[in-house]
C-alpha positions as a LaTeX table, in Angstrom:
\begin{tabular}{lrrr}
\hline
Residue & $x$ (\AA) & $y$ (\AA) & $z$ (\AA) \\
\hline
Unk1 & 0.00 & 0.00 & 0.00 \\
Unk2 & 2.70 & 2.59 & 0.61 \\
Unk3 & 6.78 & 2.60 & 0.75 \\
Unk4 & 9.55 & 3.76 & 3.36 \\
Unk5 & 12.32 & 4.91 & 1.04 \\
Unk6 & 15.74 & 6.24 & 2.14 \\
Unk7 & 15.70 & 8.34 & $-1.36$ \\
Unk8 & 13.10 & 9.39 & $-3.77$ \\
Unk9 & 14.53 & 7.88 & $-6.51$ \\
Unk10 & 14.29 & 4.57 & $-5.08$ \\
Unk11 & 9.97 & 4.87 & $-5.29$ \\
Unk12 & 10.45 & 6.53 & $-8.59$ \\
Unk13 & 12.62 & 4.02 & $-10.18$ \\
Unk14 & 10.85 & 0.71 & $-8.66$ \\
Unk15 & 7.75 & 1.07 & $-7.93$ \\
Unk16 & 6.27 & 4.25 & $-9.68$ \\
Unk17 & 2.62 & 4.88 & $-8.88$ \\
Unk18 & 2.55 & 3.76 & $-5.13$ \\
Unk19 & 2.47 & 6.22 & $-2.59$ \\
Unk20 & 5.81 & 6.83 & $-0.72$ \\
Unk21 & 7.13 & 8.71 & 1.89 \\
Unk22 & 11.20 & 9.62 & 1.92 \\
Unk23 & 13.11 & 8.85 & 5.24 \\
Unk24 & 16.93 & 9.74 & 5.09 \\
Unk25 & 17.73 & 8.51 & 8.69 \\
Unk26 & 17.46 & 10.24 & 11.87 \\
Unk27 & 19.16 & 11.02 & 15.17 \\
Unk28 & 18.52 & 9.82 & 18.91 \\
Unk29 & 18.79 & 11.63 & 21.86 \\
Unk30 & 21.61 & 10.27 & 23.22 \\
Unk31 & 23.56 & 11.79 & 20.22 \\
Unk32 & 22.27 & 14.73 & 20.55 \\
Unk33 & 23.22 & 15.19 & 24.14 \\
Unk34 & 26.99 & 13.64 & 23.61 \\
Unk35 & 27.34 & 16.92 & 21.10 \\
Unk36 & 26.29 & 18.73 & 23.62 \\
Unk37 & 28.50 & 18.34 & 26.03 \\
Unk38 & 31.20 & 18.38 & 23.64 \\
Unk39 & 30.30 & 21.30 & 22.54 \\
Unk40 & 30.86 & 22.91 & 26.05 \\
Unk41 & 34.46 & 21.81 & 26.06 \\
Unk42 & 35.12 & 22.83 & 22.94 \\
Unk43 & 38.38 & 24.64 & 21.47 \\
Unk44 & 39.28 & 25.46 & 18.26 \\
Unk45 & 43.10 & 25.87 & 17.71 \\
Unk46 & 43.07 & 29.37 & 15.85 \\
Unk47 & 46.54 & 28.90 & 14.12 \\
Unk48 & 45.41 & 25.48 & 11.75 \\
Unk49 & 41.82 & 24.85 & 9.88 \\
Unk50 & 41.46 & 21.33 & 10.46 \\
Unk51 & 39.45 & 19.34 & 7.40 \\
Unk52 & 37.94 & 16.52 & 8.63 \\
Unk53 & 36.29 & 13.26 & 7.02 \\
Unk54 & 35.64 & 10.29 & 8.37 \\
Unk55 & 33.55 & 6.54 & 6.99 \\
Unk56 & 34.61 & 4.42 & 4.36 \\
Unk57 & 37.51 & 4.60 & 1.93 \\
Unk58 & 35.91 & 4.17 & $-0.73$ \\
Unk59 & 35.85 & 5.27 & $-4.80$ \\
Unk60 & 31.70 & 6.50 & $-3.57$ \\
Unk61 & 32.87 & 8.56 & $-0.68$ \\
Unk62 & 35.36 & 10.46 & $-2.78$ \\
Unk63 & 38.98 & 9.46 & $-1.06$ \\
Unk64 & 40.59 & 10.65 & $-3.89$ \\
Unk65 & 38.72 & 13.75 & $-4.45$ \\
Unk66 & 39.05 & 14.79 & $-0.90$ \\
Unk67 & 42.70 & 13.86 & $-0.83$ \\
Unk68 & 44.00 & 15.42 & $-4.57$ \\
Unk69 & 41.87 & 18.61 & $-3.34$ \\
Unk70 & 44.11 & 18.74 & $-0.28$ \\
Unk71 & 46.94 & 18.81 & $-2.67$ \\
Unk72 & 45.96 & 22.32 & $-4.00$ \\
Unk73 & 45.72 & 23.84 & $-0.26$ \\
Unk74 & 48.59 & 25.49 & 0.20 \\
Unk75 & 50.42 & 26.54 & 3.88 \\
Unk76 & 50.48 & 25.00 & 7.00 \\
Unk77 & 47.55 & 26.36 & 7.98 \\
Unk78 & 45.42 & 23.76 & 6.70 \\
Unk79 & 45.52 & 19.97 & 8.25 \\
Unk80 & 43.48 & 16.65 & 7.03 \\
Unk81 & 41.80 & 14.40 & 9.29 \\
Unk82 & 40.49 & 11.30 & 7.96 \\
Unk83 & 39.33 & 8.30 & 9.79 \\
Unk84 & 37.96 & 4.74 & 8.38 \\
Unk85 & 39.23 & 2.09 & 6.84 \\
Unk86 & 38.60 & 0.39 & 3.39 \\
Unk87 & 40.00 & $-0.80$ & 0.16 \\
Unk88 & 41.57 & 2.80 & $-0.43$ \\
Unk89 & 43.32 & 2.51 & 3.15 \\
Unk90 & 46.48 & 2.05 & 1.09 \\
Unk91 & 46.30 & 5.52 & $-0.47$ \\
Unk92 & 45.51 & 7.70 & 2.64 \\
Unk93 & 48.57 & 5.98 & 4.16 \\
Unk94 & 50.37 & 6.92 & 0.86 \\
Unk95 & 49.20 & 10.79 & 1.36 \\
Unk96 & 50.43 & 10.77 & 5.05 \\
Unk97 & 53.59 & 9.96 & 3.69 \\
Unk98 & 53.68 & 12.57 & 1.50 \\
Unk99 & 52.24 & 15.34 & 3.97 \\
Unk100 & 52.89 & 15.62 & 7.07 \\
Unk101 & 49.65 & 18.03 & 7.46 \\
Unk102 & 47.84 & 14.66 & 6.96 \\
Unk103 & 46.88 & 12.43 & 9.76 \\
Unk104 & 45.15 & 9.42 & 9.42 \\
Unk105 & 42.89 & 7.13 & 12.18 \\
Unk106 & 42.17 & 4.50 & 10.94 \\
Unk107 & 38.62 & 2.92 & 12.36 \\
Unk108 & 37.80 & 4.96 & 15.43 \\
Unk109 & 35.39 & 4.11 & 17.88 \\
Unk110 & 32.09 & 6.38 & 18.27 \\
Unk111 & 33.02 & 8.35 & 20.68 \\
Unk112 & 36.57 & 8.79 & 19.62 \\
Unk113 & 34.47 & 9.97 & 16.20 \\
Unk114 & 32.56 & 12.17 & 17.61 \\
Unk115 & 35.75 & 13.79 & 19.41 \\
Unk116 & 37.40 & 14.33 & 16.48 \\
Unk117 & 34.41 & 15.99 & 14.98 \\
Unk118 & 34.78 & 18.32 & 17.77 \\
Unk119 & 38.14 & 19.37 & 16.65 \\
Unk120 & 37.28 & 20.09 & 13.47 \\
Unk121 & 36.49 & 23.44 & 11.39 \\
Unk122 & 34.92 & 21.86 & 9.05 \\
Unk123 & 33.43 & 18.26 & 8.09 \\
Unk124 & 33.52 & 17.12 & 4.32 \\
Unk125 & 31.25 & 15.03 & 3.07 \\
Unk126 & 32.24 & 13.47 & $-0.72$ \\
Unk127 & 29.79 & 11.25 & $-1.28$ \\
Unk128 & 29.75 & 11.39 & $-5.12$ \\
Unk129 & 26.82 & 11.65 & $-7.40$ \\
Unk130 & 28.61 & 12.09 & $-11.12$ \\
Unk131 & 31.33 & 10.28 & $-11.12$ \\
Unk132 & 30.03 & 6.58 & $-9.60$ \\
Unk133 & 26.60 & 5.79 & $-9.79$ \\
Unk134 & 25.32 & 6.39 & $-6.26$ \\
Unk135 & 21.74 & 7.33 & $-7.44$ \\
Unk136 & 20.19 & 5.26 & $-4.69$ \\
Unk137 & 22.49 & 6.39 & $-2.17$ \\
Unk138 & 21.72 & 8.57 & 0.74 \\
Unk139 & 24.87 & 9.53 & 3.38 \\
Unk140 & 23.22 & 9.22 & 6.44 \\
Unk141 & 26.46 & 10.58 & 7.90 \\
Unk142 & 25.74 & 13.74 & 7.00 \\
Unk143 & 22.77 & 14.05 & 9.87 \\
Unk144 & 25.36 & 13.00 & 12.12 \\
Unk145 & 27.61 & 15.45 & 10.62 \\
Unk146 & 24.99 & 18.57 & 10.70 \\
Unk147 & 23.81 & 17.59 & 14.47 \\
Unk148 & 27.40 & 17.89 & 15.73 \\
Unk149 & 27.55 & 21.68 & 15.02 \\
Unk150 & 29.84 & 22.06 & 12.75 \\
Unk151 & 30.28 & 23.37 & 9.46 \\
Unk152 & 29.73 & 20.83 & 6.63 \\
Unk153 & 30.83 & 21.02 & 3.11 \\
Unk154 & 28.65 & 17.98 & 1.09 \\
Unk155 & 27.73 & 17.18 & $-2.37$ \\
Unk156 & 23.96 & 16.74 & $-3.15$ \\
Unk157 & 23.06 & 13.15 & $-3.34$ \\
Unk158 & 19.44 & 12.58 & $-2.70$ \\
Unk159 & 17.22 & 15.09 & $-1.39$ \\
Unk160 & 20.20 & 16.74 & 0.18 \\
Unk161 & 20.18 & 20.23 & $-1.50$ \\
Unk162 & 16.20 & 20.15 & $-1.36$ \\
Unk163 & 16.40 & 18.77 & 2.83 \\
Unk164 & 19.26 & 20.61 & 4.13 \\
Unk165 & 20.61 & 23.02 & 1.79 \\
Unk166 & 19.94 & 25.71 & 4.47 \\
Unk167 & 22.56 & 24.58 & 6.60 \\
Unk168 & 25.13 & 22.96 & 4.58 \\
Unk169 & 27.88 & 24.29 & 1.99 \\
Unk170 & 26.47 & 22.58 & $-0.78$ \\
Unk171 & 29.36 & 21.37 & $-3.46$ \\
Unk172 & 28.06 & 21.08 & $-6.88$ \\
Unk173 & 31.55 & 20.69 & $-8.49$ \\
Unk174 & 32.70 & 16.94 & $-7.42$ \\
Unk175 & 36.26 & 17.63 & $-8.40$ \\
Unk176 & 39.64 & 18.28 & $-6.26$ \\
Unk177 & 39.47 & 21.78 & $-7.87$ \\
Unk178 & 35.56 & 22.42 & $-6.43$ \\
Unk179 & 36.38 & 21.44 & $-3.41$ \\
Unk180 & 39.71 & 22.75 & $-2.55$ \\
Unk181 & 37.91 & 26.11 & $-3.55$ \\
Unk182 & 35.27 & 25.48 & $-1.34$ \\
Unk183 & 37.22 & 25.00 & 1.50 \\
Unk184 & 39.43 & 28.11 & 0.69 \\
Unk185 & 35.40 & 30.07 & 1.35 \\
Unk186 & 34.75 & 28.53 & 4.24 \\
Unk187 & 38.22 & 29.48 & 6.02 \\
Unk188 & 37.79 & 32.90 & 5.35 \\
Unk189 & 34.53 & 33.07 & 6.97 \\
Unk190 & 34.86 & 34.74 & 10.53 \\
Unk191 & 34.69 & 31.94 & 13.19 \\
Unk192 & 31.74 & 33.46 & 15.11 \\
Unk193 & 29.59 & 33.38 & 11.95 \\
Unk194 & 30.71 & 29.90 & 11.39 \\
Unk195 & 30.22 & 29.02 & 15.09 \\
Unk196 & 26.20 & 30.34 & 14.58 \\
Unk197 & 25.40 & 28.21 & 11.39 \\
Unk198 & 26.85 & 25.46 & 12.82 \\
Unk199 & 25.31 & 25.72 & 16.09 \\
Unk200 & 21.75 & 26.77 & 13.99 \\
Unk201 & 22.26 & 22.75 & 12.16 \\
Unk202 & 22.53 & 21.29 & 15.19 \\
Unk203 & 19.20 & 22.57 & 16.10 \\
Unk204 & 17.60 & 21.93 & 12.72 \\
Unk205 & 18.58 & 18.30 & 13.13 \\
Unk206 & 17.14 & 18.11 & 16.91 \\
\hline
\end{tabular}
């Protein structure tokens, strides 16, 4: 009689004609309240803008994207965080070798996650949309991202642009160039301003 689908596509593609309703994912309470507190004790070191990404290493989550765009970020002020593991382990190791403004994880527990999210200026979500077919994809990571208060950059699969565009950067460009750029605009935003729209996500997503 009627569908539960994590994208729109998904009812449009399969089963056109029945009524559906779209359901991305959510956030508990308890998740809520962990950013929370973190929140209280947080401290952002003013001399680096930390980048940070974190799930699977994977062609779908744009590793390489994420990792050539770092390439083009010039100065110490910038640092990588990325924490995961997958088949593209091998080439976030190879980065760290090659730049030592690169740290890698490697699979973090949830707290230890949500810690690091704390640390961060910014959160990048990759998930790609033109070059791999994610179509029926939807990064629930990003409502974990947007809850924790701080600044996301993320592409547009799904109902993303349509859902949360308010709140997000939105990158449109899915190439090292777009989103080196991108994170070049959001550095230069005062931190108080950034502070606010993170802080007005996080509220959103409650």
């Amino acid at each position: 009689d009627g569908l539960v689908v994590i994208t729109k596509e998904i009812a449009s593609d399969f089963a056109p004609g029945i009524p559906s309703i779209c359901v991305e994912g959510g956030i508990g309470s308890d998740l809520v309240e962990q950013y929370r507190a973190l929140a209280k004790k947080r401290t952002l070191d003013s001399d680096n803008f930390v980048v940070v990404a974190s799930g699977g290493l994977t062609e779908a989550n744009g590793i390489r994207e994420i990792l050539s765009a770092f390439c083009l970020l010039k100065g110490d002020v910038f640092r990588l965080h990325i924490a995961g593991a997958g088949p593209l382990e091998w080439l976030v190791k190879d980065a760290v070798q090659k730049d030592s403004r690169i740290s890698f994880h490697g699979y973090l527990k949830f707290d230890e996650v949500l810690k690091l999210y704390a640390s961060a200026d910014v959160l990048v979500n990759m998930r790609l949309t033109q070059r791999v077919n994610t179509r029926y994809f939807f990064p629930s990571k990003t409502m974990e991202y947007l809850a924790s208060g701080v600044p996301v950059i993320t592409t547009c699969p799904g109902g993303m642009a349509e859902e949360f565009g308010n709140f997000a950067n939105l990158l449109r460009e899915e190439t090292p160039t777009g989103l080196a750029n991108m994170i070049k605009e959001v550095a230069k935003i005062p931190i108080e301003q950034r502070v606010a729209r993170g802080k007005a996500a996080r509220e959103y997503m409650v």
